[in-house]
C-alpha positions in Angstrom: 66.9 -49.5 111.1 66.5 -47.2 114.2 70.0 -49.0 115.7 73.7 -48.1 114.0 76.5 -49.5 115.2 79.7 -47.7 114.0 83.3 -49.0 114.5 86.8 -49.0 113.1 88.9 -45.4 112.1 87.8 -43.1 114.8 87.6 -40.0 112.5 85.2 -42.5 109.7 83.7 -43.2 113.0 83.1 -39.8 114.4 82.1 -38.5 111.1 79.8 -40.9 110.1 78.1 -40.5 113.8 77.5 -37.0 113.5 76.0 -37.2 109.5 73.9 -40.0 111.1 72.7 -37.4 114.2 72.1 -34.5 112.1 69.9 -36.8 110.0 67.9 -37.3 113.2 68.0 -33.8 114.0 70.0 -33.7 116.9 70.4 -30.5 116.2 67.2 -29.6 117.2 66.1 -32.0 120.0 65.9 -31.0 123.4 68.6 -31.9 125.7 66.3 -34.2 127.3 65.9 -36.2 124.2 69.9 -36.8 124.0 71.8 -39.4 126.0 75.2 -40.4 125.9 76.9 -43.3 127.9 80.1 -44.7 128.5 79.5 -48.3 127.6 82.3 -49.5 130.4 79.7 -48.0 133.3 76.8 -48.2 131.6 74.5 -51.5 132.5 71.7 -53.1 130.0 68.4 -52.0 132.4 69.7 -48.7 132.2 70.1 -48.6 128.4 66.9 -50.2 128.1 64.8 -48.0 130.4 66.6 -44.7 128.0 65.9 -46.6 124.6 62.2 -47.6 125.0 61.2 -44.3 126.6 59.0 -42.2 124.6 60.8 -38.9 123.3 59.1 -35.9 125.1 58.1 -33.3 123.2 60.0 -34.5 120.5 60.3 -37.2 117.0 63.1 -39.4 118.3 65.0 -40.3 121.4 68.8 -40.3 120.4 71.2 -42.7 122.3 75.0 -42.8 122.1 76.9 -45.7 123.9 80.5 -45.8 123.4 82.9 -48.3 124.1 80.4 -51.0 124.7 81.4 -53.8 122.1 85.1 -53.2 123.2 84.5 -53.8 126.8 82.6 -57.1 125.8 85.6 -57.8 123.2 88.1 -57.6 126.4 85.5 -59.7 128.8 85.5 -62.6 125.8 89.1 -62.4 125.5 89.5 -63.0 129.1 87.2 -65.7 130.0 88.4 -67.3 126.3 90.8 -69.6 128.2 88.5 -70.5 130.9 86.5 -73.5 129.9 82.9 -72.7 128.3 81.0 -75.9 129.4 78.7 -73.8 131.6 76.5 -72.0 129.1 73.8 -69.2 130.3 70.7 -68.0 128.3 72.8 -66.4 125.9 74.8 -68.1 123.3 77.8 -66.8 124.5 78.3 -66.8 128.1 80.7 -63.7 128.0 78.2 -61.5 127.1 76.9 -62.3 130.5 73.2 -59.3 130.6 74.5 -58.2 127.1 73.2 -61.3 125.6 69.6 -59.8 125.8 70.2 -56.9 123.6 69.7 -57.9 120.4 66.4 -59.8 120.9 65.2 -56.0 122.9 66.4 -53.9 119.5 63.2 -55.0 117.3 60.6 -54.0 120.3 62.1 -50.5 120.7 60.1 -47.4 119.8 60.4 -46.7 116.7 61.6 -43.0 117.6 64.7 -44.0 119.5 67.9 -43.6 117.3 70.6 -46.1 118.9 74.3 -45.4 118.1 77.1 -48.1 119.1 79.8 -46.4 118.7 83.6 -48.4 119.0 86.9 -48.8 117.5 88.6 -51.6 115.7 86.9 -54.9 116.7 87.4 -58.7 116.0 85.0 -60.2 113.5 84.6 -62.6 116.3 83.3 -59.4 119.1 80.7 -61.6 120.5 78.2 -58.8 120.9 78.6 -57.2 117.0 77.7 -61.1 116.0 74.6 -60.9 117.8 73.4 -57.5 116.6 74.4 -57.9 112.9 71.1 -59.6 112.2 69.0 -56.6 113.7 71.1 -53.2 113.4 73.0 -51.4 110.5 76.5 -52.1 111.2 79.1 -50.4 109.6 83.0 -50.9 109.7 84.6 -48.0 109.0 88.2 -48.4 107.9 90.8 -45.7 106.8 91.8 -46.2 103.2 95.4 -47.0 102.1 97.2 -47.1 98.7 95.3 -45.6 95.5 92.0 -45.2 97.7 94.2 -42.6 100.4 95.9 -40.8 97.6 92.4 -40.4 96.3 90.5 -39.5 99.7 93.6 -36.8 100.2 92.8 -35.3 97.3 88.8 -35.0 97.7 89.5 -33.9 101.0 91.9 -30.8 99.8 89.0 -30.0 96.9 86.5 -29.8 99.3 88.6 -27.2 101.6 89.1 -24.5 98.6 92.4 -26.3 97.2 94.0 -28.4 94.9 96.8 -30.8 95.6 99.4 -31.6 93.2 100.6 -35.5 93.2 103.9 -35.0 94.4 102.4 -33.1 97.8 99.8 -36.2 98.1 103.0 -38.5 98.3 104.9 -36.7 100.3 102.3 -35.9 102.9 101.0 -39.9 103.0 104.2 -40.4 103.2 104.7 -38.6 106.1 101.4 -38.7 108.2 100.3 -42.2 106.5 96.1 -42.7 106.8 96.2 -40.9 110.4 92.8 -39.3 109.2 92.5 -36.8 112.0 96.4 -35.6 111.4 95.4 -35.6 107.7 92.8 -33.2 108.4 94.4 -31.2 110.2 97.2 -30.4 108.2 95.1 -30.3 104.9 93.0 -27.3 106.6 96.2 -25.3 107.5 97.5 -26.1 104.0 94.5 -24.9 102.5 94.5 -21.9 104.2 98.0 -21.4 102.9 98.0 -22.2 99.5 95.1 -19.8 99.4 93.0 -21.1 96.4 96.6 -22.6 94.4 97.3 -25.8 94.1 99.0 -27.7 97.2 102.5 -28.0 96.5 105.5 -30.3 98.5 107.2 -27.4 99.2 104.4 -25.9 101.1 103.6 -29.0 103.2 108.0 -29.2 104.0 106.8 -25.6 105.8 103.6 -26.2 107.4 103.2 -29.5 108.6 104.0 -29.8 112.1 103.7 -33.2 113.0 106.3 -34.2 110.1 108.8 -35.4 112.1 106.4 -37.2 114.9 105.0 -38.9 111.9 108.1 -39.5 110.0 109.5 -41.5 112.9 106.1 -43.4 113.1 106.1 -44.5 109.5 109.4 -45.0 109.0 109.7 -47.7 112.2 106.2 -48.8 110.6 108.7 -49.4 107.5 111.5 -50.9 109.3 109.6 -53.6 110.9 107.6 -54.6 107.4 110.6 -55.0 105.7 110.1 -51.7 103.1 113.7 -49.8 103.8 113.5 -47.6 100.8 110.8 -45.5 102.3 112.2 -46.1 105.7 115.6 -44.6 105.0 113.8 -41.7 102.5 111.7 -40.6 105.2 114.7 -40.4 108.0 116.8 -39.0 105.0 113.5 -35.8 105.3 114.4 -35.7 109.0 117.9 -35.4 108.7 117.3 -32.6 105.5 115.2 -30.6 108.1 117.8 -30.4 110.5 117.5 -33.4 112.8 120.9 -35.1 113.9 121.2 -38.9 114.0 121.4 -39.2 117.8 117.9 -37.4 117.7 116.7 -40.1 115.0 118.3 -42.6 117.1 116.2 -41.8 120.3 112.9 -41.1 118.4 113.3 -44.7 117.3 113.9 -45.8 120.9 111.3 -44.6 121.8 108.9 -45.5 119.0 110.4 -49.1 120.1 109.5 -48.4 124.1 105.9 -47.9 123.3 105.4 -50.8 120.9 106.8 -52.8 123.6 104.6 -51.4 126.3 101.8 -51.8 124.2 102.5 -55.3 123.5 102.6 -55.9 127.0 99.5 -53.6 128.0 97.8 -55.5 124.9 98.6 -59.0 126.7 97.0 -57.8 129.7 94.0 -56.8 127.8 93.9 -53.3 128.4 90.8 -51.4 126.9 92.2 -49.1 124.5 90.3 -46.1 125.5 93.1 -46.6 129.0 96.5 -47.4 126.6 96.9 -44.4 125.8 96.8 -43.0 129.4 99.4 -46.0 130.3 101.4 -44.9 127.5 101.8 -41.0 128.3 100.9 -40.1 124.6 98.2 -38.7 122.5 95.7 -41.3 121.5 96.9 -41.1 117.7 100.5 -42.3 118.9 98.9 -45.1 121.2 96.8 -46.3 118.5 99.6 -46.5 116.1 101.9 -48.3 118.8 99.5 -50.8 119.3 99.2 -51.4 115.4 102.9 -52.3 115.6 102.9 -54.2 118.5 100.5 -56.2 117.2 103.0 -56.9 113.8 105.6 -57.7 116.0 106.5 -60.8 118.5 108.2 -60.2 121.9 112.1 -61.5 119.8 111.0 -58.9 116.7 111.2 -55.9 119.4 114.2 -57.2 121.1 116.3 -57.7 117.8 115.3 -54.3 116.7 116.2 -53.0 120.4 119.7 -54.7 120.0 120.6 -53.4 116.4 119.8 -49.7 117.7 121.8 -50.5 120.6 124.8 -51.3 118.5 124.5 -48.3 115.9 124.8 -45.8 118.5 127.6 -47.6 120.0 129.7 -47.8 117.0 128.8 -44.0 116.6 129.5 -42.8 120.1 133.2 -45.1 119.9 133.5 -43.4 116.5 133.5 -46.7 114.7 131.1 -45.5 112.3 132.4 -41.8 111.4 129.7 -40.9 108.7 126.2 -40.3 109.8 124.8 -41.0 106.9 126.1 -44.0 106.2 125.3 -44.7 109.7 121.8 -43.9 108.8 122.2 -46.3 105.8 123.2 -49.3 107.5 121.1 -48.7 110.6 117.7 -48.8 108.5 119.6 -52.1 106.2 119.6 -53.8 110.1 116.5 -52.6 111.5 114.6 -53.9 107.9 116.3 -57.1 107.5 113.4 -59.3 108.3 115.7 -61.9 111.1 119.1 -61.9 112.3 121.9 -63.5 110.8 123.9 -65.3 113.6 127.1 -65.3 111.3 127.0 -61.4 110.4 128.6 -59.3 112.3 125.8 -55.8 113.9 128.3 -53.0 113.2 129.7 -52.5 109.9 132.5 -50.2 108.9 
């Protein structure tokens, strides 16, 4: 099929995409031949006049639109509430001119190459629905478990190195299926090792996300109720050198932007613009809005209040230790709902 449509982990995404370009020889076409919109300013005569021109000079037209299927996601999610008895030519009347893309994809040249490419959608995106029955979709979605402990060490192999279990562990542990930060890191690491196997010790020196990505996971671990790999990855943190008031704010914060990306989620935001709302890279605002989405409005604020009372207890010196701070901080934080009848500070 000359039309792809490519959504879910951006780097599966991104990868995928170029394999698929290459295969098309994007490569070599001329620059004429290659087009790439932004599917939030792009509108269907346009795309239609690019897809069924004949390539000049050339064996295929190739057409990138990104964003598209998310902007239609947003549209649907807004006018969901608003009653549907009116109903246009399409079958869904919140893909308003969209609805008359599928039925153009089977009259295209056969030398246009059309790419949708998104991230994570709804099963219900109205507009992926319509063009399942006449496109190649694929939904590309970061592996977890066996399948990332697997994909970390293929990836190592095909960069010159081993990896040795432990190292797989720890560095899941630590930058979880973030493919792009796994990538990263694995090519520095490679470099490093230098044709040896991958060993923890070496990722403890190199990594330089691990404490970005510790405090990520491990609030990733608090709020799912897992406190053993919560409190061993702040244990990491506080072996590296980080003090517990410097924990204790990377939490808050980790807290502040699942709560603004709740909010910005409610307002149905486009995530291409979160991560400009949030002031971070888009790797933090896509893991933010992965929590947000785990956790109602009270889940945030009982999380807010426990923090709140840890460093109070430390600051009054009601809790002396650190580490046992640390202990029964991550024991509150996990517990999956409050307790009216237990007190937030222990001794």
């Amino acid at each position: 099929m000359p039309t792809h449509v490519l959504y879910g982990d951006s780097f599966l995404v991104s990868a995928e995409l170029k394999k698929l370009e290459q295969e098309a020889g994007g490569n070599t076409l001329l620059e004429a031949n290659q087009h790439r919109l932004n599917g939030s300013q792009t509108k269907l005569p346009e795309l239609l006049a690019v897809c069924n021109a004949m390539p000049f000079m050339d064996t295929c037209r190739l057409v990138i639109v990104t964003g598209l299927l998310t902007t239609l996601e947003n549209r649907s999610n807004r006018s969901g509430s608003r009653g549907r008895t009116a109903r246009s030519a399409s079958s869904n009347p919140s893909l308003g001119e969209w609805g008359a893309l599928a039925p153009a994809v089977p009259a295209m040249p056969d030398t246009t190459r059309l790419f949708l490419v998104d991230h994570v959608l709804s099963d219900s995106n109205p507009l992926l629905r319509a063009l399942q029955p006449v496109a190649q979709v694929q939904n590309l979605t970061a592996p977890t478990g066996e399948a990332l402990a697997r994909y970390v060490r293929d990836l190592a192999q095909q960069k010159g190195s081993g990896i040795s279990p432990a190292a797989i562990k720890t560095l899941t542990d630590l930058v979880s299926n973030d493919l792009w930060t796994l990538d990263r890191e694995l090519e520095k690491l490679s470099l490093y090792a230098a044709g040896r196997n991958i060993q923890e010790a070496d990722i403890q020196e190199l990594v330089s996300q691990v404490r970005e990505a510790s405090i990520f996971n491990a609030v990733d671990a608090l709020v799912d109720g897992r406190p053993g790999l919560a409190f061993r990855l702040l244990q990491q943190l506080r072996q590296d050198g980080a003090s517990l008031p410097y924990i204790i704010g990377m939490i808050e914060r980790q807290l502040r932007l699942v709560a603004l990306a709740r909010y910005w989620s409610e307002q149905r935001l486009a995530p291409q613009e979160l991560a400009g709302k949030l002031s971070v890279p888009p790797f933090a605002a896509r893991k933010a809005v992965e929590q947000a989405r785990r956790n109602p409005w009270a889940n945030i604020n009982r999380h807010y209040q426990r923090l709140l009372n840890t460093d109070l207890a430390i600051k009054t010196g009601q809790l002396e230790s650190e580490d046992l701070a640390l202990e029964l901080l991550v024991a509150d934080l996990a517990e999956p709902s409050p307790n009216p009848g237990r007190s937030q500070v222990r001794r």
